[in-house]
LUMROMAR-141938 format. One line per 5 residues: number of its first residue (from 0); their letters; for each residue x negated, y negated, z of C-alpha. Coordinates in steps of 0.25 Angstrom, whole numbers. Each point is the difference from the previous one (the first is absolute). Example, Ala and Ser with C-alpha at 12.3 -4.5 7.8 and 13.67 -1.06 7.14 Angstrom:
REM residues 2
0 = as = -49 18 31 | -6 -14 -2
This chain:
REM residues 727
0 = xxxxx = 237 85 116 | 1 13 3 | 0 -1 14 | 11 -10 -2 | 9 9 -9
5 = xxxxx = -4 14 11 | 7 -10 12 | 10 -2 -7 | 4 14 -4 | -2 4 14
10 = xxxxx = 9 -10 7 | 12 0 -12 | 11 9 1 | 6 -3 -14 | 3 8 -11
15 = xxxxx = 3 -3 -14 | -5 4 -14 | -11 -5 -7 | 3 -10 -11 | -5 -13 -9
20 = xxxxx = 0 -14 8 | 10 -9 -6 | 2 -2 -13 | -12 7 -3 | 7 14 3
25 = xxxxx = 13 0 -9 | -1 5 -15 | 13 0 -4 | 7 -10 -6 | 12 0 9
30 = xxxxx = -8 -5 9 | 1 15 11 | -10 8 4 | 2 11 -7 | -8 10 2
35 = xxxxx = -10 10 -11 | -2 13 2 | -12 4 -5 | -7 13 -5 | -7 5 12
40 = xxxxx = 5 -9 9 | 6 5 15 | 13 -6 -5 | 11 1 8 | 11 -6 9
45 = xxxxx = -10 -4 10 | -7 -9 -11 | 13 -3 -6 | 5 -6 13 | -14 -3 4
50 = xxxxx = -4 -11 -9 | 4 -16 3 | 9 -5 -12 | -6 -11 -7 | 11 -7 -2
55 = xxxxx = 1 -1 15 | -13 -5 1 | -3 10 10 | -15 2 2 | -4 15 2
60 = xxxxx = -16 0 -3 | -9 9 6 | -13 -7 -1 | 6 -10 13 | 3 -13 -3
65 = xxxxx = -13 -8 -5 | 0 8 -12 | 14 -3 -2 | -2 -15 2 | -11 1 -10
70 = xxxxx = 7 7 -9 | 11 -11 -1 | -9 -10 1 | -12 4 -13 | 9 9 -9
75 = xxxxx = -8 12 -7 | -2 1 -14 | 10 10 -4 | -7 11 -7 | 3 1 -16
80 = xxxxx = 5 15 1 | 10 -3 10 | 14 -3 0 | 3 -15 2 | 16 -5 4
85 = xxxxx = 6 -9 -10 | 4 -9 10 | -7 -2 14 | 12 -3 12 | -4 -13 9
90 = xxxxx = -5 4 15 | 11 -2 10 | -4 -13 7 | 0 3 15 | 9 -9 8
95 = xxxxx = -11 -2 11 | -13 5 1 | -3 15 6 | -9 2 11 | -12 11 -2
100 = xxxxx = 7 9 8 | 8 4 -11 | -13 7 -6 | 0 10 9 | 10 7 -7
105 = xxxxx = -8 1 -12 | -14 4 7 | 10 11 8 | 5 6 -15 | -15 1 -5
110 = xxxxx = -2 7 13 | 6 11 -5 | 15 -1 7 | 12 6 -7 | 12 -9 -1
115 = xxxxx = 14 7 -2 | 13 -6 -6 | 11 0 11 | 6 12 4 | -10 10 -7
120 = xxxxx = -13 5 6 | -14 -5 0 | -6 0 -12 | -15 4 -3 | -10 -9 -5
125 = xxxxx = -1 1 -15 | -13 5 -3 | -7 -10 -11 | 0 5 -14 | -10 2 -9
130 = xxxxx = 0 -9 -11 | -9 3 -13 | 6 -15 -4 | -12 -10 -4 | -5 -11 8
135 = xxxxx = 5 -15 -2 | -10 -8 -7 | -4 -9 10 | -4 12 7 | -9 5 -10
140 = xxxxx = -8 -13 3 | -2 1 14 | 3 13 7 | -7 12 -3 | 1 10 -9
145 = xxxxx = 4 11 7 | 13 -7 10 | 11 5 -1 | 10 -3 -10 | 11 -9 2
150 = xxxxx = 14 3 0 | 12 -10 1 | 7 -2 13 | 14 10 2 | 13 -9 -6
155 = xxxxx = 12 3 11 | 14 3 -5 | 7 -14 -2 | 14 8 5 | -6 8 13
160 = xxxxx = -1 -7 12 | -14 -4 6 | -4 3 15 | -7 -13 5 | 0 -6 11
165 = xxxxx = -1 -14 5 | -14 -2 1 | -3 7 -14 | 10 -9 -6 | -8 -12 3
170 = xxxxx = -14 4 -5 | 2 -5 -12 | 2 -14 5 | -13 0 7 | -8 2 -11
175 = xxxxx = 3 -11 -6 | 4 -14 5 | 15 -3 -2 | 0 -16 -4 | -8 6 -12
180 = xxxxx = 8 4 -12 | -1 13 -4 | -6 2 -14 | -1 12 -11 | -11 10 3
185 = xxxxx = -1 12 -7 | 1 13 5 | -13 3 10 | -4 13 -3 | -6 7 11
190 = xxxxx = -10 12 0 | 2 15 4 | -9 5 13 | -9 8 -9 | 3 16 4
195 = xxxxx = -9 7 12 | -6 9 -9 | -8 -9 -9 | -15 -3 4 | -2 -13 8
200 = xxxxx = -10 -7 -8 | -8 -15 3 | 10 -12 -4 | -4 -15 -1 | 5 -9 12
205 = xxxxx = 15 -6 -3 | 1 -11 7 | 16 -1 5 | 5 -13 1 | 9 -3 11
210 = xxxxx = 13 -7 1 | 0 -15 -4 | 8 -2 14 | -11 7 7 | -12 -8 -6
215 = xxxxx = -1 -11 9 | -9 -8 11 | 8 6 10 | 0 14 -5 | -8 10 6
220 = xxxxx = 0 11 -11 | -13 4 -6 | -2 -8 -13 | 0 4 -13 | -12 2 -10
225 = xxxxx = -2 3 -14 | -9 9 -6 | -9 -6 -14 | -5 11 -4 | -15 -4 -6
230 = xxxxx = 2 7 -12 | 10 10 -3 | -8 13 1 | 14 10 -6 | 1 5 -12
235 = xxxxx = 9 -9 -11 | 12 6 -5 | 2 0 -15 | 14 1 -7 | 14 -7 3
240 = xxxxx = 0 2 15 | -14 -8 1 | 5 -12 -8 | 13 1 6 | -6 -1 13
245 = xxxxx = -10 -10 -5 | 12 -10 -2 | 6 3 12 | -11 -4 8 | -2 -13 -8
250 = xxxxx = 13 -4 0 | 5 2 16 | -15 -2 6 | -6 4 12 | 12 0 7
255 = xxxxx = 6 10 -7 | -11 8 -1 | -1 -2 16 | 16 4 3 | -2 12 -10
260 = xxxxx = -14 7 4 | 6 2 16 | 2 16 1 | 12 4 4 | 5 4 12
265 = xxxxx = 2 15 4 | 12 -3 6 | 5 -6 -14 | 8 14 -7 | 11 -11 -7
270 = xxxxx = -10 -6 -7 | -7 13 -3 | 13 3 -6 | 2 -12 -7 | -9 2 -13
275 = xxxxx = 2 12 -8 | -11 9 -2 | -5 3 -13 | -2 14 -5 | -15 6 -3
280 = xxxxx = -5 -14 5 | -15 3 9 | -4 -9 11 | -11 -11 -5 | -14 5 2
285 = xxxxx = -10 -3 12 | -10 -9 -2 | -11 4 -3 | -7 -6 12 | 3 -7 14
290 = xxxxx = 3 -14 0 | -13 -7 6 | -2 -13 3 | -11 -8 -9 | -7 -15 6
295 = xxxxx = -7 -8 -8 | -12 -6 5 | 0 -15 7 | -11 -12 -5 | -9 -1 9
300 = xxxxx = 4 -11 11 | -10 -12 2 | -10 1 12 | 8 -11 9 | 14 9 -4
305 = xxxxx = -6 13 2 | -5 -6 14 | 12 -6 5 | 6 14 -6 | -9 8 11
310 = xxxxx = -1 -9 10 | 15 -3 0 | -3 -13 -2 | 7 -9 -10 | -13 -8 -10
315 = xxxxx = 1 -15 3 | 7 -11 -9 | -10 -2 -11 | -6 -13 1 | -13 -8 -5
320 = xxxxx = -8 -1 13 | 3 15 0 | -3 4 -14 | -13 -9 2 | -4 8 13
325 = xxxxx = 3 13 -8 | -9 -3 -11 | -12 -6 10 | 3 14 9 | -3 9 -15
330 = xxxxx = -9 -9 -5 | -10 -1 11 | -5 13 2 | -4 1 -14 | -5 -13 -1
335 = xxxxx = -9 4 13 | -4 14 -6 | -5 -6 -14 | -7 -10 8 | -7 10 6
340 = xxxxx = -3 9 -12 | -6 -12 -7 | -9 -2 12 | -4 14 -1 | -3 -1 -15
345 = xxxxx = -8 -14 1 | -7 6 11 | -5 12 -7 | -4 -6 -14 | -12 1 -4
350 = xxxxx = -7 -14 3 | -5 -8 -15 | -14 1 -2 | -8 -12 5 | -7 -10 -12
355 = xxxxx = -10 -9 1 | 5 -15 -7 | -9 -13 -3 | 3 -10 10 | -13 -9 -7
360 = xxxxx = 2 -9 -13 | -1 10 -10 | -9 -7 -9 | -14 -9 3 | -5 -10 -8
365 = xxxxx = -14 -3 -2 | -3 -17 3 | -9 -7 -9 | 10 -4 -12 | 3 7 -12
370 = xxxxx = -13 8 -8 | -6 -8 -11 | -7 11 -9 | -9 -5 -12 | 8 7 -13
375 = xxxxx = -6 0 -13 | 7 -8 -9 | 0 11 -9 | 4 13 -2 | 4 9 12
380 = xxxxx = -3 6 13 | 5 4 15 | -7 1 14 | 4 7 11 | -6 4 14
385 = xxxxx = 1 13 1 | 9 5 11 | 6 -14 1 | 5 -4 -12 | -1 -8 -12
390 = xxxxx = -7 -14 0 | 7 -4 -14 | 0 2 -14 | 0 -9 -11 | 2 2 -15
395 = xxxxx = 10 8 -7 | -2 13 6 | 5 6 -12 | -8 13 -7 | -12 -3 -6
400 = xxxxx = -13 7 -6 | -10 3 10 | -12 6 -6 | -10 7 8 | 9 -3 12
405 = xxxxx = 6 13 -5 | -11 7 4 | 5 -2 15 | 10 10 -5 | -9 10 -5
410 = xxxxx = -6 1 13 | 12 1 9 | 4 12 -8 | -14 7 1 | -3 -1 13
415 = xxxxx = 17 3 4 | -2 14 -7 | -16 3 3 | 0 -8 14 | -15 -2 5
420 = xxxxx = -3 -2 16 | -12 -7 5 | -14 6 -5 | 8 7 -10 | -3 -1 -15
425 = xxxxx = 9 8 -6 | 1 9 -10 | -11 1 -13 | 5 -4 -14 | -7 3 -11
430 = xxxxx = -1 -12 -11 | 8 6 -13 | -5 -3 -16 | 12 -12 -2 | -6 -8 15
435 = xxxxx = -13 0 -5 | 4 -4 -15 | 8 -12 7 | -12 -4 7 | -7 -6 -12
440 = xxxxx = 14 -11 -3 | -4 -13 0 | 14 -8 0 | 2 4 15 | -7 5 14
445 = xxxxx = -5 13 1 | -9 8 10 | -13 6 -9 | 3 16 3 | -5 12 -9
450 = xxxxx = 7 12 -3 | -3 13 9 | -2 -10 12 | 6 4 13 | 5 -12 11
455 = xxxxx = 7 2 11 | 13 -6 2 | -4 -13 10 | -11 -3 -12 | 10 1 -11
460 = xxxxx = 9 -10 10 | -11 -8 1 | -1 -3 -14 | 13 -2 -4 | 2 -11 11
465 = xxxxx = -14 -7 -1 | -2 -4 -15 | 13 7 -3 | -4 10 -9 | 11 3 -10
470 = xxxxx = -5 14 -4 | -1 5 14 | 14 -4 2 | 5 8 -11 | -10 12 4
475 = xxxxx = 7 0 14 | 13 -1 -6 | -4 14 -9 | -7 4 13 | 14 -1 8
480 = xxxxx = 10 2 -9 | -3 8 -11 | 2 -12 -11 | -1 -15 2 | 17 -2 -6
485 = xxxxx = 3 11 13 | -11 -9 9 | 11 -13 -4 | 12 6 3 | -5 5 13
490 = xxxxx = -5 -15 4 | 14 -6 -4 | 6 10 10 | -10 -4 10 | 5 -15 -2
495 = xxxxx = 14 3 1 | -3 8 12 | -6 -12 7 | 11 -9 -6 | -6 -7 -10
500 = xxxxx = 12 -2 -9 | -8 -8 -9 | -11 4 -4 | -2 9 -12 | -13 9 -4
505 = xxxxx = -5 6 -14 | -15 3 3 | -8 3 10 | -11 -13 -2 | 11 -10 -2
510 = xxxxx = -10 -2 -16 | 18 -2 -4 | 7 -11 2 | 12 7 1 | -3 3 14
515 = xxxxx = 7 -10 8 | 2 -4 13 | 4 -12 12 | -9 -6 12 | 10 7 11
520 = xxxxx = 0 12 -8 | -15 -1 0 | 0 -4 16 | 9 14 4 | -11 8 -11
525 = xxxxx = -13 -7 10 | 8 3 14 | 1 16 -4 | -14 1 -7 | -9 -8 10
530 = xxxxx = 6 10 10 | -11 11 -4 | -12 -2 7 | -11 4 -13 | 7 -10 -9
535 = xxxxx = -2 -12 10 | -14 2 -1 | -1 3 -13 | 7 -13 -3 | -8 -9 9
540 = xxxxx = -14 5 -6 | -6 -11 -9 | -8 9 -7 | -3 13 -1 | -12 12 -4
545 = xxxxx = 6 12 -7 | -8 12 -3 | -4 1 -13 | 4 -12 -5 | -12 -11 -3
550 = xxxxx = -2 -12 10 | 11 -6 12 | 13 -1 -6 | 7 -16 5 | 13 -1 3
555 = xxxxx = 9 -10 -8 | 6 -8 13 | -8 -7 4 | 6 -4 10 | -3 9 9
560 = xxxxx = -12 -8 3 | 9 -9 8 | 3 0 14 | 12 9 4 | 2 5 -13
565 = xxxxx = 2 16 -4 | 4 1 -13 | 8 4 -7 | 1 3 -18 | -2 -10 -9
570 = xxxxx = 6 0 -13 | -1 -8 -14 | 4 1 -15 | 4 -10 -9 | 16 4 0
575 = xxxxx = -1 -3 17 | -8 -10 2 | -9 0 12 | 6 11 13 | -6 3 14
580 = xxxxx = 7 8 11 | -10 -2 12 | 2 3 15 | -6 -8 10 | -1 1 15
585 = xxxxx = 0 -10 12 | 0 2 16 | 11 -4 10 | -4 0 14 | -11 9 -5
590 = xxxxx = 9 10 -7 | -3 1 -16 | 13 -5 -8 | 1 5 -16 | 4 -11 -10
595 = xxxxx = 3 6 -12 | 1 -10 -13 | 1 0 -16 | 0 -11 -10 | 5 5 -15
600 = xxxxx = 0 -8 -12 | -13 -9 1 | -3 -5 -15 | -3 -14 2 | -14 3 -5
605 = xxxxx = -7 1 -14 | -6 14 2 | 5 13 6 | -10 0 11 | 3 -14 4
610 = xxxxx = 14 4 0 | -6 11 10 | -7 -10 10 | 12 -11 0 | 9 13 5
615 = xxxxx = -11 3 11 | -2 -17 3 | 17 1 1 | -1 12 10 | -12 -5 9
620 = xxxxx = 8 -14 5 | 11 8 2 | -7 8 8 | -6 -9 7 | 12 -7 4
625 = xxxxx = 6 13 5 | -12 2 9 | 3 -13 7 | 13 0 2 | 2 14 5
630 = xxxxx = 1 0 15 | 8 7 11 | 9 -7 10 | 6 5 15 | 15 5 -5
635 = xxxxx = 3 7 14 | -7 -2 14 | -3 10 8 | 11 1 11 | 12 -8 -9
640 = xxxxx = 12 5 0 | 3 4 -14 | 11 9 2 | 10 10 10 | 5 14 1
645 = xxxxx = 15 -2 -4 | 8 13 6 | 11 -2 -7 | 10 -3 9 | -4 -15 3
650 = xxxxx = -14 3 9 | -11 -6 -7 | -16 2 7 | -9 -9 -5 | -14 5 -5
655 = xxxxx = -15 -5 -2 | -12 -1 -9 | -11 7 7 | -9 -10 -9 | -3 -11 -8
660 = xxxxx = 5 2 -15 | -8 -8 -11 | 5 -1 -13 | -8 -2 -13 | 4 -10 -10
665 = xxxxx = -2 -13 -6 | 7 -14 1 | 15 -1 -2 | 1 17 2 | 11 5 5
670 = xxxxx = 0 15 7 | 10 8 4 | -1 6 15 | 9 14 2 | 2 7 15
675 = xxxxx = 0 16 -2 | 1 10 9 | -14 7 -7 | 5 14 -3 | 6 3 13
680 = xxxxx = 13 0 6 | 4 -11 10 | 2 4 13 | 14 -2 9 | -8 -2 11
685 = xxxxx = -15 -6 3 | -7 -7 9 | -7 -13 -1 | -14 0 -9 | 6 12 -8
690 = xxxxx = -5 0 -15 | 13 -1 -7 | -3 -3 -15 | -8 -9 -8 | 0 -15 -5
695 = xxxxx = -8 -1 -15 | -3 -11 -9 | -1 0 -13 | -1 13 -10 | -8 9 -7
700 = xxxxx = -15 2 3 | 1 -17 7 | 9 5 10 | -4 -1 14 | 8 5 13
705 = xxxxx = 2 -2 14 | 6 11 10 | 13 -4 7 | 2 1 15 | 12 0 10
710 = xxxxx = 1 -13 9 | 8 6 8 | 8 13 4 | 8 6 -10 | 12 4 7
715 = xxxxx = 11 10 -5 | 14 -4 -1 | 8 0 12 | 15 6 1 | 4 -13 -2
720 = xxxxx = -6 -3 -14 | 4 16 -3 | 15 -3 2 | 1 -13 -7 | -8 4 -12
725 = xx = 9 -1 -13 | -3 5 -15
């Protein structure tokens, strides 16, 4: 534009005055375009003559003619401090449209030419006033604190003649299309050139809006912009002049704000001239800082939009073939590199321990029907097999009193706390005043010992198991305890200990029959005691020589006389009838089997000791038939397959006996066969024959046992087995 406007100037040679376009430069009410003298103002008869009359409708604009087609077109806001007309006189309508020639005229008068009334000299260009007059308040909105004031535009005298010239005349028509009806506007107010001697400071872009006419496909101007500022960054005015401006700008808009923020021209001393200045008013302040421009950040842009961006390349339609192939191009790689972690991890892990499982039927039954025992048809009783298992009971098997079968008791106890080993005799124990009183009962069995004797322990046992002497039972009981009631409770804890739940003991000779007990109980009482090497012997004696006692003392079972049988107490009294707990022994495949036994509650005789032989007649055909009936059988085979190595992850090796098991038992017994590893870990790897574990048959002190062998390789897991494996 301002190219534009310096072409013209240079190639007019026109002079006129400086004065308001239109209607928009008249005040008076007649309609003239009388001019104001103003305080300070180059006032003269070159301004006087100078000036275009409104009524004439002469434009004498410095600012060229864009600014001049502007201001006809968007009116400003007049300020609220400036003097308004009455009335506003309509724009002359041009009789046919002006070329843009004529606009040279007005660039020439804003170059600073002189234009002189006919028949006087050239007059000098007025020099702009300085005006103290406030800014319009559409200004205050988008120019700049510190622009210059404005000032209204130099009224011409209605009665003096006004130098134009042809082309002059006919700008105004230009500026706005004739077929269009003029309309009222009000007065455009047009800011002062701010003076020289103020500093220049940092102003906001004003975007200038060209001429409606010029706006167009074919035109070839620059095109206009419009600054937004992001936020307004000036100080908010406070008082009447802020709210009045406030208004303004609500009420005219952008366009307004747009027509009034473009700073005047320097060539522009009319309307310099045309607001009066107000006295002791001080230019707005600068702001505080430059203006600077702020960018908010962008979202980031998709990874296809962000390509195409760099690439320069437009993304592809979407589509579902291509949002398919998207997905399968992300997914893949992290499918692919958690297939490969996992491999890694199922790799790595520590393999599970190998176990040994039964593959052989878990139990075995021995052949030749179910057992037939010859019970008692009274009383009760139990036999068992020891390390094998019980061959029946029959009775109640509920607590009953026991007699001198108490005195089994007794002995476990002793020899627990004052054990003897082999040739051993123990300890000596002298006989005390109260064992040798009760030597001389006649109601019950005693052992013929005098006061002051000393007997070592294995003696003293000897005559509490043979003809179960009741005063040497309660002298070991002083001897080991301290008192006989602290010698009971110690052998009820002893039966608890060996789980005789019910059995309970209140002397140590069993005279009491408040001393109860039951055939198992009795059975678990005989396992622990025959265990102790002195009291088997002692047990199987069937008579005995004791120093300093008359004559060979006879043992009361006597059926120890019989074939295979080793004991073990007999016990009789009026309240239990006739009792016998015996052991017996047997040989399968010419190894010794135990057979412990007990009958209670024989009474089907007249006297007691009757009572006592029918309990030893009931125990021998029991024992009897035990010793023919027990046998072994072949469980396992040496070289049967009885079980494989499982590795855990689906490898199984088989494994071996290394002999041939036989199992004890009787007809109709079943026993249990369990495969262990015998205390030692099982190996990941192995070749064939390798001990591995053991197979076993039965329980206790009956079990017997095989080793276990590889049949063939045992292999580690492969890759394979590693990746596959779950859990």
């Amino acid at each position: 534009m301002a190219a534009w406007v310096a072409k013209a100037a240079e190639g007019g040679d026109a002079e006129g005055s400086e004065g308001s376009q239109g209607s928009q430069g008249s005040e008076s009410p007649e309609g003239g375009a009388a001019g104001e003298d103003r305080p300070g103002d180059a006032s003269g008869a070159a301004e006087a003559e100078g000036g275009a009359s409104g009524a004439a409708g002469e434009p004498g604009t410095a600012e060229g003619p864009a600014e001049a087609v502007e201001a006809a077109a968007e009116p400003e806001k007049v300020p609220a401090d400036a003097e308004v007309p009455a009335e506003a006189p309509e724009a002359p309508k041009a009789s046919e449209a002006p070329s843009w020639f004529a606009a040279k005229k007005p660039a020439e008068q804003a170059a600073g030419r002189t234009t002189a009334k006919p028949g006087e000299g050239p007059a000098e260009t007025p020099e702009p006033p300085k005006s103290d007059a406030p800014k319009s308040d559409s200004a205050q909105s988008d120019a700049p604190k510190d622009a210059a004031p404005k000032a209204d535009a130099p009224k011409a005298d209605a009665s003096g003649p006004a130098t134009t010239d042809s082309t002059t005349a006919a700008e105004p028509a230009a500026a706005k299309p004739a077929a269009e009806d003029p309309v009222d506007q009000p007065t455009t107010m047009f800011r002062a050139v701010r003076p020289p001697a103020a500093p220049a400071v940092d102003q906001p872009t004003t975007a200038l809006k060209l001429p409606r006419d010029l706006e167009g496909p074919g035109s070839d101007s620059e095109r206009t912009s419009t600054f937004v500022p992001l936020r307004p960054d000036l100080p908010t005015k406070s008082g009447p002049s802020a709210n009045s401006s406030d208004k303004s700008d609500e009420k005219d808009g952008p366009a307004a704000a747009s027509t009034s923020a473009a700073p005047a021209s320097p060539a522009s001393p009319a309307k310099a001239s045309a607001a009066p200045a107000k006295a002791g008013a001080t230019p707005p302040p600068a702001p505080a800082e430059a203006e600077r421009t702020r960018q908010q950040p962008l979202p980031p842009l998709p990874p296809l939009d962000l390509l195409a961006e760099l690439t320069n390349t437009p993304p592809p339609p979407p589509s579902a073939w291509r949002t398919t192939m998207r997905r399968i191009r992300i997914w893949t790689p992290l499918v692919l590199i958690l297939l490969i972690v996992f491999a890694i991890a199922q790799v790595v892990r520590p393999l599970p321990a190998p176990v040994l499982k039964l593959s052989a039927e878990p139990t075995f039954t021995f052949g030749g029907g179910p057992l037939q025992m010859p019970w008692p048809n009274e009383g009760q009783g139990a036999v068992e097999v020891e390390g094998v298992g019980s061959m029946g009971t029959y009775g109640a098997q509920k607590p009953a009193p026991i007699a001198s079968v108490t005195k089994t008791m007794t002995a476990y106890v002793i020899l627990r706390d004052h054990p003897i080993k082999g040739k051993q005799q123990g300890p000596e124990i002298t006989i005390d005043k109260k064992a040798a009183e009760q030597a001389n009962a006649t109601h019950e069995s005693t052992a013929a010992v005098r006061e002051g004797q000393t007997y070592t322990e294995k003696e003293l046992l000897e005559l509490l198991m043979i003809p179960s002497a009741n005063n040497v039972a309660r002298l070991l009981a002083r001897w080991d305890a301290g008192s006989e009631q602290a010698f009971v409770d110690k052998m009820n804890a002893a039966a608890k200990d060996l789980g005789m739940t019910q059995s309970r003991y209140t002397d140590p000779s069993g005279l009491l029959d408040s001393t109860v007990s039951t055939p198992r109980d009795q059975l678990k009482l005989a396992k622990a005691v025959m265990q102790y090497d002195v009291f088997r012997e002692i047990v199987n004696m069937p008579n005995v020589t004791v120093d300093g006692i008359p004559g060979r003392i006879e043992n009361n079972n006597n059926i120890l006389l019989k074939d295979g049988v080793s004991g073990i107490k007999t016990g009789s009294s009026t309240p239990a009838g006739g009792n016998l707990l015996w052991s017996a022994n047997t040989l399968v495949d010419g190894q010794p089997r135990r057979i412990l036994g007990i009958v209670m509650g024989a009474k089907n005789a007249k006297i007691l000791n009757d009572k006592l032989q029918l309990s030893i007649d009931y125990s021998y055909e029991l024992i009897k038939k035990a010793q023919e009936d027990v046998t072994s059988a072949a469980v396992v085979k040496k070289g049967q397959v009885v079980g494989y190595v499982d590795d855990g992850l689906g490898g199984r090796t088989p494994v071996v006996a290394t002999k041939e098991i036989k199992a004890v038992g009787w007809p109709g017994l079943k026993v249990e066969l369990a495969l262990t590893d015998g205390g030692r870990a099982v190996p990941h790897s192995g070749r064939a024959g390798d001990v591995v574990g053991t197979i076993a048959v039965g329980e206790g002190a009956g079990k017997v046992s095989s080793p276990v062998a590889l049949q063939e390789d045992l292999v580690e897991p492969g890759f394979d087995k590693k990746l596959t494996r779950v859990g």
